[in-house]
BANUPA-783048 format. One record per atom (N, C-alpha, C, O): x, y, z; residue in three letters. Coordinates in steps of 0.001 Angstrom, whole numbers, padded with zeros to 6 digits, always signed. Layout:
! residues N
XYZALA...
//
This chain:
! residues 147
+001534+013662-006131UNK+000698+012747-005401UNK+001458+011430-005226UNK+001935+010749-006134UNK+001498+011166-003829UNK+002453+010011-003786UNK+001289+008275-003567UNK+000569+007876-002652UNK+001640+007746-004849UNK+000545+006603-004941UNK+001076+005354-005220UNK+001711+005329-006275UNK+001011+004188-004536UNK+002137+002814-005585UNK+000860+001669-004974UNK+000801+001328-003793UNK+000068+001276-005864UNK-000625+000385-005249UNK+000214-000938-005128UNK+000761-001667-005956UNK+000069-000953-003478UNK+001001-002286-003596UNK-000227-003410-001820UNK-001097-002993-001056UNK+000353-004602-001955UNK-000343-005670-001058UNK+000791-006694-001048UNK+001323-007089-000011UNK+001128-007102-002305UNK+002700-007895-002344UNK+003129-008810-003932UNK+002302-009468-004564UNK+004226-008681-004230UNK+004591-009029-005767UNK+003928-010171-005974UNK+003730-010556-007126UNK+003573-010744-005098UNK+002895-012434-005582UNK+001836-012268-006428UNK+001112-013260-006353UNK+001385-011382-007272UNK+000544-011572-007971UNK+000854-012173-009276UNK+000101-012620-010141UNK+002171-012080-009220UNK+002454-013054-010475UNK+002726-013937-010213UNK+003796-014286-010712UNK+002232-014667-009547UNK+001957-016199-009207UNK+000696-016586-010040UNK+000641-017653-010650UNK-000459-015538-010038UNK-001367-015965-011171UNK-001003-015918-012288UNK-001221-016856-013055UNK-000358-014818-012661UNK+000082-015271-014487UNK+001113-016228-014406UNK+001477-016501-015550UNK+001732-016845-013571UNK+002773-018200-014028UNK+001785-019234-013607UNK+002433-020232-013295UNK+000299-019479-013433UNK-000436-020154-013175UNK-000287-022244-014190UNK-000626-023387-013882UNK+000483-021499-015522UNK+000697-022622-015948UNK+002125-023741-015811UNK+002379-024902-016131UNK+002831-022596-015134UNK+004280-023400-014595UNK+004363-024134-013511UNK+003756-023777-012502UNK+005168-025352-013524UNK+004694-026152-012400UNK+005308-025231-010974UNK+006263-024459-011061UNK+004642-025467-009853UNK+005127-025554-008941UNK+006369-024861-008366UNK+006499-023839-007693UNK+007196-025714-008832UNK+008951-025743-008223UNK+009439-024128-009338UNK+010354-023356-009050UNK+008832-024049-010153UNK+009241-022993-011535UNK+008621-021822-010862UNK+009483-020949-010762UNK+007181-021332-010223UNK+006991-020709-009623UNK+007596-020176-008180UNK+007601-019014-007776UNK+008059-021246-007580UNK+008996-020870-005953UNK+010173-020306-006489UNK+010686-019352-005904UNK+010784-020867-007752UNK+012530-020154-007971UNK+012531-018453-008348UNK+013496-017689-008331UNK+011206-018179-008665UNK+011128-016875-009129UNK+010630-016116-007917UNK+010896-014922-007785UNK+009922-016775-007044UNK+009668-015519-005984UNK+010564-015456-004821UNK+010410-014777-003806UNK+011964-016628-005245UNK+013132-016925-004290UNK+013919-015435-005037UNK+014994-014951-004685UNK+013348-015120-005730UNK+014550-013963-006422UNK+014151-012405-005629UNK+015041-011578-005431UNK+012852-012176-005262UNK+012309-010926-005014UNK+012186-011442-003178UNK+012090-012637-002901UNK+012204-010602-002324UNK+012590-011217-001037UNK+011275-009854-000341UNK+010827-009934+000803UNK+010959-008951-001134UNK+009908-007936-000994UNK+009926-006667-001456UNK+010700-006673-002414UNK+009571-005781-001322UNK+009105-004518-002026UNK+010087-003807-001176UNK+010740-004158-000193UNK+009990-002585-001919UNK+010412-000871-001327UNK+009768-000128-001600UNK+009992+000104-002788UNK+008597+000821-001051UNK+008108+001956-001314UNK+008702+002850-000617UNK+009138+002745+000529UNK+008729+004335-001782UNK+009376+005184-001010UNK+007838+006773-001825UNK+007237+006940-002886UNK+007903+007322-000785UNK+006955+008403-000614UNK+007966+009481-000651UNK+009076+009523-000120UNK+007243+010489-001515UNK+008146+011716-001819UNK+007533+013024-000912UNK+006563+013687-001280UNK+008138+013213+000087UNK+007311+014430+000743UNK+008335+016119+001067UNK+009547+016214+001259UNK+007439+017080+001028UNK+007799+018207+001398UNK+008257+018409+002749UNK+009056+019239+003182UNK+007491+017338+003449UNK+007836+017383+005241UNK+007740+015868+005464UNK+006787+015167+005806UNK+009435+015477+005071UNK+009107+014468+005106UNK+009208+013602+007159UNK+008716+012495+007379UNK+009776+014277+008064UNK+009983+014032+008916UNK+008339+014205+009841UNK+008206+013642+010927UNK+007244+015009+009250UNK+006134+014994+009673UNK+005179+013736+008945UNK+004145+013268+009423UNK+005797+013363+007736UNK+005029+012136+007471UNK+006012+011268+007842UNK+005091+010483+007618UNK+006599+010854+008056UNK+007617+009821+009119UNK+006523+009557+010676UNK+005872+008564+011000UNK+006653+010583+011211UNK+005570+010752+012358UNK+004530+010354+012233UNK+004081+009820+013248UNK+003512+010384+010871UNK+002678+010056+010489UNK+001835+008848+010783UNK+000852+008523+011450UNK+002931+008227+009746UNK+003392+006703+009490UNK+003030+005920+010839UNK+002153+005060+010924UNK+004215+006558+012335UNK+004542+005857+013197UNK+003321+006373+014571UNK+003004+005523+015402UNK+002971+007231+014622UNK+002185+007833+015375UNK+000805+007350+015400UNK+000330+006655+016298UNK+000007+007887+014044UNK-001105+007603+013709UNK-001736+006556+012947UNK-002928+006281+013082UNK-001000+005997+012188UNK-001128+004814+011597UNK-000458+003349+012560UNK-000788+002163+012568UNK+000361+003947+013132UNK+001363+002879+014079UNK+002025+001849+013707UNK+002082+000840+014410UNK+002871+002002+012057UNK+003567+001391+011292UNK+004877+000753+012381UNK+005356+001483+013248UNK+005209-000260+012242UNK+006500-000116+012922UNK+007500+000259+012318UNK+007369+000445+011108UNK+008796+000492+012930UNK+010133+000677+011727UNK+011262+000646+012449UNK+011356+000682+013676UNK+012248+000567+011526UNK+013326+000486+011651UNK+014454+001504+012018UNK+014240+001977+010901UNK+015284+002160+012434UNK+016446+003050+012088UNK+017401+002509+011396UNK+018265+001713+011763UNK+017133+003164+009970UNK+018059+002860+009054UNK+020027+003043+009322UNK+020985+002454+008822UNK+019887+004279+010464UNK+020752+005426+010588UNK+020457+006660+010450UNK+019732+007064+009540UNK+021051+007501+011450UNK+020832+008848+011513UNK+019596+009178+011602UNK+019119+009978+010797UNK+018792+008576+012677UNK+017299+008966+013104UNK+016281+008456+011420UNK+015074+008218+011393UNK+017181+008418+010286UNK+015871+007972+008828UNK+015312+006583+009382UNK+016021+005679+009824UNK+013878+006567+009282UNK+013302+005327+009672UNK+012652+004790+008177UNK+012016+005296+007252UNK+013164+003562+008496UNK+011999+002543+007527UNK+011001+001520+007941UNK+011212+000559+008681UNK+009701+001913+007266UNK+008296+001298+007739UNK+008155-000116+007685UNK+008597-000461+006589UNK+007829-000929+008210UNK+007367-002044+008063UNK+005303-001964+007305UNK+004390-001233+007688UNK+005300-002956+006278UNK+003801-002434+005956UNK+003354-003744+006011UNK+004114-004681+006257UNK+001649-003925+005703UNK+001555-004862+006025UNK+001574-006123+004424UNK+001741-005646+003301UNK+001424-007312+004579UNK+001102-007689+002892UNK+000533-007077+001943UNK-000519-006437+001941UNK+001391-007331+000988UNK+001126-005801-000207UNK+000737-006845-001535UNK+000851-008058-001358UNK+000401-006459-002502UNK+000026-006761-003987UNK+000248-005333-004950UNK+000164-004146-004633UNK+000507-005869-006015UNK+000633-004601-007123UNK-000003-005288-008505UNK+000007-006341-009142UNK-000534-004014-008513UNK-001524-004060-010155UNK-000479-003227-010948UNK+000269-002464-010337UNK-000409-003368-012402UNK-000358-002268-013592UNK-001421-001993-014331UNK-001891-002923-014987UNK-001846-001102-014383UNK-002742-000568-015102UNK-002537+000655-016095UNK-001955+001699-015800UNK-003177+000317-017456UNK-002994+000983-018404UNK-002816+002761-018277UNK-003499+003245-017374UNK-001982+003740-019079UNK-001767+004444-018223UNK-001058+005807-019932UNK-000166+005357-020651UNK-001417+006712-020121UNK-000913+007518-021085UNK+001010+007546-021220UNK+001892+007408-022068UNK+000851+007805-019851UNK+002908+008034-019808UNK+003021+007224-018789UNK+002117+006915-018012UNK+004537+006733-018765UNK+005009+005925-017603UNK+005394+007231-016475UNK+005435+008415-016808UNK+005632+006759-015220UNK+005973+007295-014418UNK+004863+007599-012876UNK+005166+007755-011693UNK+003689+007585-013500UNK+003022+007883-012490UNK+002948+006678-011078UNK+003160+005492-011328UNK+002746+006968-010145UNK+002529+005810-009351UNK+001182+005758-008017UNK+000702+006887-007917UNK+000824+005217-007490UNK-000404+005459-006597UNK+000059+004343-005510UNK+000652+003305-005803UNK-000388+004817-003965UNK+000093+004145-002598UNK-001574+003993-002381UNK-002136+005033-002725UNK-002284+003200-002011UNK-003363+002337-001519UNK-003157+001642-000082UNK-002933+000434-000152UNK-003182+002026+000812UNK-003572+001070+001949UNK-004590+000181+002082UNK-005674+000745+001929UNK-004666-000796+002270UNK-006024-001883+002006UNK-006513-001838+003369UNK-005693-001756+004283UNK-007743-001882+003607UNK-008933-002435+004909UNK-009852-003173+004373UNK-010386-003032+003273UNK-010066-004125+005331UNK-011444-004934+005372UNK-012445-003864+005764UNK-013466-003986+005087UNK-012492-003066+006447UNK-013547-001972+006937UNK-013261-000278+006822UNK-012669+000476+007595UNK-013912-000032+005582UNK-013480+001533+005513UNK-013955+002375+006536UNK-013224+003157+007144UNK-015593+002188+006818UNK-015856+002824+007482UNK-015449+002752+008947UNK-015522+003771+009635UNK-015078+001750+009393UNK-014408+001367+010732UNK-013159+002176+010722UNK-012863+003089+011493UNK-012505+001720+009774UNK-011158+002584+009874UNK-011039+004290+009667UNK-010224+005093+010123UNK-012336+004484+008688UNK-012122+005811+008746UNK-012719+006770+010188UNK-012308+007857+010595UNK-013499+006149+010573UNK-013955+006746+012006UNK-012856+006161+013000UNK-013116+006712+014070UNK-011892+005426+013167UNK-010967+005221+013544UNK-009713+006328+013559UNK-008898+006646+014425UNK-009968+006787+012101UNK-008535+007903+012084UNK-009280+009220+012124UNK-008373+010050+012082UNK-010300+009797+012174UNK-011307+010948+012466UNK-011021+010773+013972UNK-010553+011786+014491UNK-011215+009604+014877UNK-010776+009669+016627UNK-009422+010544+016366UNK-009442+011708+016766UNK-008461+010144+015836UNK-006696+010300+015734UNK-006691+012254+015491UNK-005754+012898+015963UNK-008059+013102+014575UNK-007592+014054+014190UNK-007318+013691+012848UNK-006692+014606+012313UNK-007581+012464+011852UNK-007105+012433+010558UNK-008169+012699+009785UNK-009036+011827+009725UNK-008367+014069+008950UNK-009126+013724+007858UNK-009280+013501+006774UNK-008608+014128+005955UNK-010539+012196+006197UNK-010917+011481+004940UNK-011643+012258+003986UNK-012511+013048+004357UNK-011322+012073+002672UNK-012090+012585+001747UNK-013509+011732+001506UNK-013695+010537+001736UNK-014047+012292+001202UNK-015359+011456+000682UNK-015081+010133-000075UNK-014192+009905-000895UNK-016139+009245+000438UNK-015767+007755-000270UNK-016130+007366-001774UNK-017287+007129-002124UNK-015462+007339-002293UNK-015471+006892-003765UNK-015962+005394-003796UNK-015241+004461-003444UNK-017520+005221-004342UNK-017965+003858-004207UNK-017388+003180-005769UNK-017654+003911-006724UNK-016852+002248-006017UNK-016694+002123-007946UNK-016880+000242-007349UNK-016827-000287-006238UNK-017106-000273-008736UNK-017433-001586-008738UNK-016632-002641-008170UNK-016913-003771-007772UNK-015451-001909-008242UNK-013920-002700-007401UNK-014021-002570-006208UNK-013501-003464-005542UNK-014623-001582-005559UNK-013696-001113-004205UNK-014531+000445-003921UNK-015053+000989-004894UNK-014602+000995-002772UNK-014314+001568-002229UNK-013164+002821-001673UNK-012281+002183-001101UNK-012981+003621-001639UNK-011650+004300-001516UNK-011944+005653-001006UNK-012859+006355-001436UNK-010998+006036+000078UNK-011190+007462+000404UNK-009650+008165+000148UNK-008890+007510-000565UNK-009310+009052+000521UNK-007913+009363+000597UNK-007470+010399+001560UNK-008036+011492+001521UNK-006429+010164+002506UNK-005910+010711+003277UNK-005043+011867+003099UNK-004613+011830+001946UNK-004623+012819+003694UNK-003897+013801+003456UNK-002677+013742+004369UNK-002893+013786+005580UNK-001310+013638+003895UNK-000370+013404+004754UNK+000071+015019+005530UNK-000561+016051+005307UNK+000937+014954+006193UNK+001166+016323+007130UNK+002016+017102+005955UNK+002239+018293+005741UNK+002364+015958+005335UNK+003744+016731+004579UNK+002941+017446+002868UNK+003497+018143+002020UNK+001741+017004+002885UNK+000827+017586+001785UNK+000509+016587+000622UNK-000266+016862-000294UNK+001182+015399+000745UNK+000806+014378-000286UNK-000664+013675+000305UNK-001462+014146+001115UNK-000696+012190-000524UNK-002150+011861-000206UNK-001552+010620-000247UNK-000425+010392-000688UNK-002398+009745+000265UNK-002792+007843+000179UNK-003819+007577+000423UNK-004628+008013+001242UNK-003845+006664-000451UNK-005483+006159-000108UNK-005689+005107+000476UNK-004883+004207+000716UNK-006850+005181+000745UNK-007067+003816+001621UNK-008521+003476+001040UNK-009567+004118+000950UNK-007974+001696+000551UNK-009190+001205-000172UNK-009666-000103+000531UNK-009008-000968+001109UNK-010752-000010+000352UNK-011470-001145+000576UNK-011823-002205-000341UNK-012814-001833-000969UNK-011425-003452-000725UNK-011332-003771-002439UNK-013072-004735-001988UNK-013596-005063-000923UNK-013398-004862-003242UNK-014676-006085-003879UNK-013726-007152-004299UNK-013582-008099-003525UNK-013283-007139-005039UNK-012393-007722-005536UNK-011649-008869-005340UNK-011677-008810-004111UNK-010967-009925-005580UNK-010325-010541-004672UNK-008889-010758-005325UNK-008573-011052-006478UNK-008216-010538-004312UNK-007082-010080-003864UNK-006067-011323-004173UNK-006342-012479-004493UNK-004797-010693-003969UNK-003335-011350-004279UNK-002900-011670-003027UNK-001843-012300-002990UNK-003628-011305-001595UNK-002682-011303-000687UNK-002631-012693-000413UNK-001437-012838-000152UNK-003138-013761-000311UNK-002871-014936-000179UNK-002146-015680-000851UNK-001602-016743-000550UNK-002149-015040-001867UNK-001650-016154-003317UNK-000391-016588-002803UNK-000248-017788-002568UNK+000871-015503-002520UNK+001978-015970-001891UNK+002263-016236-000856UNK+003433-016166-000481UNK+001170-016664+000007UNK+001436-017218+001204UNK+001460-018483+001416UNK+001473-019051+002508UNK+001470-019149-000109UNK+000982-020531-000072UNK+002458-021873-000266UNK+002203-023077-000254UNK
//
């Protein structure tokens, strides 16, 4: 299951909440952004995916491999038996908008998982993995580093 909840590293801007200022900018001068990478069986049908139905933009790395542009990301850790596992989350302001949005496309959603955080359904990629797409309660990291 390919999963990395991400929105964008600035969330540790709240735990350096007690460092001034200038101590907080030198550390997020070090990280310039993320890399997610999705592990697929077909991976050239979730490539398509990505760019087709979701309408990610991207790049050519070389040799036709494309890389996605996503939109502002955040990452949680959460407690967890073994290391290794990881989870991909797409965020919406509107699940249900979006999910009758990708039902137009031919995409289908699993049933919505209501929990006190959020919202969440999960998608099925072509290539047989999943992502989800959540809707958070919550409030979010995505601003924090925009500041």
């Amino acid at each position: 299951m390919a999963h990395v909840v991400l929105r964008a590293a600035f969330t540790l801007r709240a735990r350096l909440a007690s460092l001034p200022d200038a101590a907080c900018e030198k550390i997020f001068l070090m990280i310039s952004g993320a890399h997610v990478i999705v592990y697929s069986k077909d991976a050239e049908a979730d490539r398509d995916f990505l760019r087709d139905v979701l309408g990610f933009p991207s790049v050519d790395a070389g040799h036709g491999w494309l890389i996605f542009a996503l939109p502002p990301a955040e990452v949680a850790v959460h407690p967890a038996e073994t290391n290794g596992r990881h989870e991909l989350y797409l965020m919406c302001s509107d699940l249900k908008a979006d999910m009758a949005a990708l039902r137009a496309k031919g995409v289908a959603c699993s049933d919505v998982q209501k929990e006190r955080w959020g919202s969440i359904t999960k998608i099925r990629l072509p290539g047989g993995g999943e992502v989800g797409l959540y809707q958070p309660k919550h409030p979010t990291a995505l601003a924090v580093g925009s500041k």
